[in-house]
PLY file of the C-alpha trace (Angstrom):
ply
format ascii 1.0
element vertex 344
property float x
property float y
property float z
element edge 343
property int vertex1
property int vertex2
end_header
128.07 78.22 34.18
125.22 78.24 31.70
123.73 80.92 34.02
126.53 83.36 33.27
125.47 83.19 29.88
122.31 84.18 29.97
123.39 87.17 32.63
126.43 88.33 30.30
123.55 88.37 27.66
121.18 89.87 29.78
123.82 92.66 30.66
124.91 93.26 26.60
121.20 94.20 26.31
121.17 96.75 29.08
124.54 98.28 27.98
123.79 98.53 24.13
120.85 100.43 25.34
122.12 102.38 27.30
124.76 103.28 24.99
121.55 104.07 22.04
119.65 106.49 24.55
123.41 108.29 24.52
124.11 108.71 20.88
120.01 109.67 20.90
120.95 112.49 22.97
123.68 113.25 20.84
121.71 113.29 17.77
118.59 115.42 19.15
121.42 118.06 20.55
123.27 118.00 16.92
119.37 118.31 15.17
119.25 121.69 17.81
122.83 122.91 16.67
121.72 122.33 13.11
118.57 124.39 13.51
120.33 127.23 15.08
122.98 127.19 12.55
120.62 127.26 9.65
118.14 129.96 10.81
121.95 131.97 11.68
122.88 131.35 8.14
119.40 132.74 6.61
119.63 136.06 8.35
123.00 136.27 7.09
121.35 136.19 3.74
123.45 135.95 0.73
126.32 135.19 2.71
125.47 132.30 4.82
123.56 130.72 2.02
127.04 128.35 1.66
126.97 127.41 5.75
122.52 126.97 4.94
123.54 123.83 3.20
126.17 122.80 5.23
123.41 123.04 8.07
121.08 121.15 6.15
122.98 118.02 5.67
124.31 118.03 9.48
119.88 118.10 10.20
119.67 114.96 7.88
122.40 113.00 9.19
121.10 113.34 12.65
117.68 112.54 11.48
118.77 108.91 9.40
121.27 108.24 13.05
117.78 108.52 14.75
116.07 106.21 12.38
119.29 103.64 12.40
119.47 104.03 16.26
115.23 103.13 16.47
115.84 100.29 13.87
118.93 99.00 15.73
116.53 99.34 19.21
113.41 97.39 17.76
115.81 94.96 16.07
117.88 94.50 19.78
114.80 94.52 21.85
113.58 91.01 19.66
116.57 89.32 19.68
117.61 89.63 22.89
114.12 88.38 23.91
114.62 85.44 21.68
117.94 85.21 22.78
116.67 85.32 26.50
114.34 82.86 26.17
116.82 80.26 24.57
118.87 80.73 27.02
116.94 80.17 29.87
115.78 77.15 27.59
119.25 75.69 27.34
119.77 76.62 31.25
117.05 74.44 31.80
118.27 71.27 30.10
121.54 71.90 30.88
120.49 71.68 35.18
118.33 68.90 34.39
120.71 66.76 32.85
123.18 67.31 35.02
120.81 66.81 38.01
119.51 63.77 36.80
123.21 62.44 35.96
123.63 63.38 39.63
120.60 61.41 40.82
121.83 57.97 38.28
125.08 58.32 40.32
123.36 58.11 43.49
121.29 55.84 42.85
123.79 53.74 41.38
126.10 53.95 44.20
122.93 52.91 46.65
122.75 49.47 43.99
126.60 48.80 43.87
125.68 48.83 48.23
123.14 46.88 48.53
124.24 44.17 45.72
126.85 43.70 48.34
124.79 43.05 51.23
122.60 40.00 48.61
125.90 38.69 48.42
126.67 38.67 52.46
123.68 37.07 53.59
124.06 34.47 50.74
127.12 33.70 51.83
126.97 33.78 55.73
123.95 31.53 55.78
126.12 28.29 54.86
128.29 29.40 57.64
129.07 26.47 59.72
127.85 27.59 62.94
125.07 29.36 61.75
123.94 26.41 60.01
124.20 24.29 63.61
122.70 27.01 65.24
119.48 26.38 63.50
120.09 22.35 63.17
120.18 21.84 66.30
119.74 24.85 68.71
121.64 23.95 72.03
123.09 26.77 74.26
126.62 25.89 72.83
125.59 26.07 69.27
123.62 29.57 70.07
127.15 30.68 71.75
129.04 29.56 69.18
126.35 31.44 66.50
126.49 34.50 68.22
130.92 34.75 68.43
130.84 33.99 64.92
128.86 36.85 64.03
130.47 38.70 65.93
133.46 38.28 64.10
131.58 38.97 60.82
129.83 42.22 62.66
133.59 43.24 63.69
134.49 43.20 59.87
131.54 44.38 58.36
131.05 47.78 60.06
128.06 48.76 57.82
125.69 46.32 59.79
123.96 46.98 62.89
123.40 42.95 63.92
122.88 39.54 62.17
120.54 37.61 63.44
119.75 33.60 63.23
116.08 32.33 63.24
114.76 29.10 63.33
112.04 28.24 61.29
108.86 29.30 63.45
110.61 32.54 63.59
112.46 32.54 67.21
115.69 34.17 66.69
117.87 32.14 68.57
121.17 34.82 68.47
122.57 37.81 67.27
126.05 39.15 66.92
125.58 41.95 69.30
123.86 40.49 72.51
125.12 43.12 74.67
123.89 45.82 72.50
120.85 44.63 71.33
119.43 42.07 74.27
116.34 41.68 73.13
116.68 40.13 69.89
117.31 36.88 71.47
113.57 34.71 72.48
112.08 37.67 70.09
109.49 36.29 67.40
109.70 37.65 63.56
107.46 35.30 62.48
105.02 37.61 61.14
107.64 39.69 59.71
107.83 39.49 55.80
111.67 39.44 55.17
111.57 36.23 57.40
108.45 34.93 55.61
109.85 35.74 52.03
113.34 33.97 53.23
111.53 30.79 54.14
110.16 30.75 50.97
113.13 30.99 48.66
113.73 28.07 46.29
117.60 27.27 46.51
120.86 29.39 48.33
120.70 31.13 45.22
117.61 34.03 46.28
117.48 35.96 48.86
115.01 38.43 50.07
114.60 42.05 51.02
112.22 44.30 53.15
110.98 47.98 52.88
113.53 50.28 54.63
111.54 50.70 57.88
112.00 50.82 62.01
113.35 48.28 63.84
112.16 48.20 67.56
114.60 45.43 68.68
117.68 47.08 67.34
116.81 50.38 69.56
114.04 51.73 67.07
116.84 52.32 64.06
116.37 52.71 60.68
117.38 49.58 59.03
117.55 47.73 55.19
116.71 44.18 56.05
117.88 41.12 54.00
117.38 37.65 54.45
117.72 34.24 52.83
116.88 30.44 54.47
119.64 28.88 56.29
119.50 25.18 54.91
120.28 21.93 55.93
124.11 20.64 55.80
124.63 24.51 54.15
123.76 22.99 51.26
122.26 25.12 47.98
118.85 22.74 47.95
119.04 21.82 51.37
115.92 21.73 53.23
115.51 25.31 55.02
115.83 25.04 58.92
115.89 28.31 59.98
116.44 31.78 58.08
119.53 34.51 58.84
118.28 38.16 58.67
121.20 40.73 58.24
120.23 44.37 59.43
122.15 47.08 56.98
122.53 50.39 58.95
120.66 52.60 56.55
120.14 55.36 57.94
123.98 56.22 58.53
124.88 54.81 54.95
122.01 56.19 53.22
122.85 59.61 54.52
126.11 59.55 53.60
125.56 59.39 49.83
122.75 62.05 49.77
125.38 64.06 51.99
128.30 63.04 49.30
126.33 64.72 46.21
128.64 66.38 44.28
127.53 69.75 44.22
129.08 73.56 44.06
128.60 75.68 47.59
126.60 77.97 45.87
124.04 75.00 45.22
124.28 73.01 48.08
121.93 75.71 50.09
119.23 75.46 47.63
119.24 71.87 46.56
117.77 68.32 48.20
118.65 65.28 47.04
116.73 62.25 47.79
115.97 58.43 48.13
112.60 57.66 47.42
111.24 53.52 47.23
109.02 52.20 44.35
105.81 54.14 46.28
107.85 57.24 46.28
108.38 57.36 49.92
110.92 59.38 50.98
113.88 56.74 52.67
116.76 59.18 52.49
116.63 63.07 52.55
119.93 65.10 52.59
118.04 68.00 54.44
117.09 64.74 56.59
113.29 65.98 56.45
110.38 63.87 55.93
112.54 60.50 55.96
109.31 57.34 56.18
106.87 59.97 56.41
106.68 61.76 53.45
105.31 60.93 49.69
107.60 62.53 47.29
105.35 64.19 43.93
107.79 62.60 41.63
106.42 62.85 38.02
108.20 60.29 35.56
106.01 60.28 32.96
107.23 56.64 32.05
110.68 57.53 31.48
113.81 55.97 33.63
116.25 59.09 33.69
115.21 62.83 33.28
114.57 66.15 34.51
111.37 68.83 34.41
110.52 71.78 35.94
107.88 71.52 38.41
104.69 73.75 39.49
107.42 75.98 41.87
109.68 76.56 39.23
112.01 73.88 40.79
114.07 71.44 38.49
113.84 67.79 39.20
116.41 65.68 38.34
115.67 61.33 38.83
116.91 58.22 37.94
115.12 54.40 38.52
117.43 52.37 40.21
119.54 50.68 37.34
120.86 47.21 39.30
123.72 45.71 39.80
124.83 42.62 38.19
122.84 40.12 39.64
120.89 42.81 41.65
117.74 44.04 40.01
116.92 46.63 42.37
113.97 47.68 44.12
112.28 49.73 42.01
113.85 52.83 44.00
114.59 56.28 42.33
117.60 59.00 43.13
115.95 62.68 43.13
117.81 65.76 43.39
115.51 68.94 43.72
117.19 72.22 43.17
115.40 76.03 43.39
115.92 77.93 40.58
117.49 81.08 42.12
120.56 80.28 43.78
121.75 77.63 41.30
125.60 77.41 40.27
125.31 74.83 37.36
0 1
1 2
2 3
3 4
4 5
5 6
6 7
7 8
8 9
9 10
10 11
11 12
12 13
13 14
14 15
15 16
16 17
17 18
18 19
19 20
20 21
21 22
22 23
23 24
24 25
25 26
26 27
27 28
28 29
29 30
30 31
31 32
32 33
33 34
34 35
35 36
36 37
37 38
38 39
39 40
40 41
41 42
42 43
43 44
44 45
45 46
46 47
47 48
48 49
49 50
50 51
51 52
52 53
53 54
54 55
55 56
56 57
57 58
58 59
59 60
60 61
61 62
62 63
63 64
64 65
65 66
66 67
67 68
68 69
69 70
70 71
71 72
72 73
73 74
74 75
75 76
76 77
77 78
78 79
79 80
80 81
81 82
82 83
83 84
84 85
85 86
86 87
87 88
88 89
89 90
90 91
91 92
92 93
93 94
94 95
95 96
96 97
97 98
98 99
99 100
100 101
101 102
102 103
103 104
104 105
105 106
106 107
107 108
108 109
109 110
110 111
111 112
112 113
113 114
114 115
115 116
116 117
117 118
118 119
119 120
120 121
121 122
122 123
123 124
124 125
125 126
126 127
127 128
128 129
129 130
130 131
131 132
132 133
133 134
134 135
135 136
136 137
137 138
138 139
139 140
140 141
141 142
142 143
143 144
144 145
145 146
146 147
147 148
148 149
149 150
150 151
151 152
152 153
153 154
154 155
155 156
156 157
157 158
158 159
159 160
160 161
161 162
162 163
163 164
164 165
165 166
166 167
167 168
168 169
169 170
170 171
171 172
172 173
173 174
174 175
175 176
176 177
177 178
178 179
179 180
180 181
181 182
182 183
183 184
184 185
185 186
186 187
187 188
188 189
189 190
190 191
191 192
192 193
193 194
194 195
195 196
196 197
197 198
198 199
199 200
200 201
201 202
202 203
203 204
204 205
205 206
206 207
207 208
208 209
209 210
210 211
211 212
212 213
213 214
214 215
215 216
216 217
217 218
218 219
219 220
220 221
221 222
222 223
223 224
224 225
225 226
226 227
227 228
228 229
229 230
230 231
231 232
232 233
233 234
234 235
235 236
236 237
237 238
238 239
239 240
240 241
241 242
242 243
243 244
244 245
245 246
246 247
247 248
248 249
249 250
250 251
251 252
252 253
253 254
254 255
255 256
256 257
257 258
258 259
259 260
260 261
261 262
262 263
263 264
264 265
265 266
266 267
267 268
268 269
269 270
270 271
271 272
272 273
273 274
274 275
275 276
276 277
277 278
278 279
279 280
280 281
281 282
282 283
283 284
284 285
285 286
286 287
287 288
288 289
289 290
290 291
291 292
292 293
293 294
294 295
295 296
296 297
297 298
298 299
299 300
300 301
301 302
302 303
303 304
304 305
305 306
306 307
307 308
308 309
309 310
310 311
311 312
312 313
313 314
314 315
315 316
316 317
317 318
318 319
319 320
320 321
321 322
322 323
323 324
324 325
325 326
326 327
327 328
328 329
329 330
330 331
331 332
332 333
333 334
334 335
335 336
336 337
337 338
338 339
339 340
340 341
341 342
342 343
C-alpha cells in the first residue's frame, strides 16, 4: 500500500530524530565530563598536565559530534520533506489510477449490459407474434403477444416487462399482465423511446431513453429500449407498431456499483457512481441522490483520469467506452474516495 510508504517514511524521520536528540545528550554530558576533567587536571598542575590534553581532545570530539549531529538534522529535516511530499505525490497518482481503472471497469461492465439489451429488442421485434400483434391486433393475437413474452420475460430475468405498441402508441400487451395491469389500453405516444423507435430507418437501429421512472411498471426505475416492429418482420418493412423492452436498472445498476472491487478498509470511505452524459447521478453505491442529484464531475476534456478535488477527495472516471456495435450513451463510471481512510 503506497500509504505504508509514506508512513514507514514518515516514522524513519521521527525515529532518526529521536535517536539525534539522544546522542545530543550524550555529547553535551561528555562536553560537562570534559570540563570537569580538565579544570581537575589544572589544579593538579604539573601532574595532570598529561590527562589536560587528554581532556581537551574528548571537549573537541564532542563539539565536531554536535556539529555532525546539527548537519545530519538540517540535512534529514529537507529530505524527508522532499521525500514527504513525493510521496504523497506518488500516493496520489497511484489512487487515481487505480480509481479510475476501477471506474473504466464499471463502466465497461454497464456497456457489455446494455449492448445486450440493443441486441434483445432487435431481435424480439421480428418475433412472429409480436409482429401479428401489431399487424393485426385481435384479442387472440394480443393473447398470443403477451404468452410469448412471457416466455422471453421467464428467460430473461433482468427485465421488468416487454411491451408491444401499435403505431399511435396504444400498447396493446405486455408480458406481465398480472403484475403490471395497466400497461395494457395505456398511451406512450408522447413518450420519446416510442417516438425515436418509430423513426428508425431499417431493423438494424434501435433506440434508447434516459434512465428515468416508470409509473405503469409500479413507479420503478427502468432503462428503456425500443426499436419499430415492421411489417412481415422484415429489416425494411414498413413499421406497424414499436416493442419497448423495460431493463430493471435499478436492481442491475446497483449491483455493479455494489460489486466494486475494493479493500474493507476503503469501502467505508468510498462512492462509486453512474452518472449520464448531464452528469446526473443514475446509480449511487451509497444509493443517495439517484435522479436527483448533479454530480461536479470535472473532466477537463479527457476520457479516463483522476484529480483531487476542493475536499481533498480523489476522483477517479471513465466515459463510457462501447461495446462493439454499442456506442454508448455518453455515460461516465465515478468512484469518489476520502483521503483518510484509504487502503490503496
Amino acid at each position: 500500500m503506497p500509504e505504508r510508504i509514506v508512513a514507514l517514511s514518515r516514522a524513519v524521520s521521527e525515529l532518526a530524530t529521536r535517536k539525534m536528540d539522544e546522542i545530543q545528550a550524550v555529547t553535551n554530558t561528555t562536553k560537562i565530563l570534559a570540563l570537569n576533567a580538565l579544570i581537575e587536571a589544572m589544579r593538579a598542575g604539573e601532574a595532570g598536565r598529561g590527562f589536560a590534553v587528554v581532556a581537551q581532545e574528548v571537549k573537541a570530539i564532542s563539539e565536531r559530534i554536535t556539529t555532525i549531529g546539527d548537519e545530519m538534522r538540517a540535512q534529514m529535516a529537507t529530505q524527508t520533506t522532499e521525500l514527504d511530499t513525493l510521496g504523497r505525490r506518488l500516493v496520489g497518482q497511484l489512487r487515481g489510477g487505480r480509481l479510475a481503472d476501477l471506474a473504466l471497469n464499471m463502466i465497461d461492465i454497464v456497456d457489455r449490459n446494455l449492448y445486450e439489451r440493443s441486441c434483445d429488442v432487435r431481435w424480439w421485434a421480428t418475433d412472429s407474434a409480436v409482429v401479428d400483434c401489431a399487424a393485426s391486433p385481435s384479442p387472440q393475437a394480443r393473447a398470443h403477444a403477451a404468452q410469448r413474452l412471457a416466455v422471453i420475460l421467464r428467460a430473461y430475468t433482468v427485465y421488468l416487462d416487454l411491451w408491444v405498441v401499435d403505431s399511435r402508441g396504444t400498447v396493446l400487451a405486455n408480458g406481465r399482465p398480472e403484475r403490471y395491469p395497466r400497461a395494457v389500453g395505456s398511451s406512450v405516444a408522447q413518450e420519446s423511446w416510442f417516438k425515436d423507435a418509430l423513426a428508425t430507418r431499417n431493423g438494424g437501429e434501435f433506440a434508447v431513453a434516459d434512465i428515468a421512472v416508470n409509473d405503469s411498471l409500479d413507479r420503478s426505475t427502468v432503462a428503456t429500449y425500443a426499436t419499430a416492429i415492421r411489417e412481415g418482420g422484415e429489416e425494411d418493412g414498413a413499421v406497424i407498431g414499436a416493442l419497448g423492452i423495460f431493463f430493471d436498472w435499478q436492481t442491475q445498476s446497483q449491483t455493479v456499483v455494489d460489486s466494486v472491487r475494493l479493500t474493507p478498509e476503503e469501502k467505508p470511505a468510498t462512492r462509486c457512481l453512474l452518472v449520464d452524459r448531464r452528469h446526473r447521478v443514475i446509480a449511487s453505491s451509497d444509493r443517495r441522490g439517484v435522479l436527483g442529484e448533479t454530480y461536479p464531475l470535472r473532466t477537463d476534456g479527457r476520457t479516463h483520469g483522476a484529480y483531487a478535488d476542493d475536499h481533498g477527495r480523489v476522483v477517479g472516471f471513465a466515459l463510457t467506452p462501447g461495446y462493439e456495435t454499442y456506442r454508448g450513451l455518453g455515460w461516465y463510471g465515478v468512484i469518489v474516495q476520502e483521503h483518510a481512510g484509504a487502503g490503496g
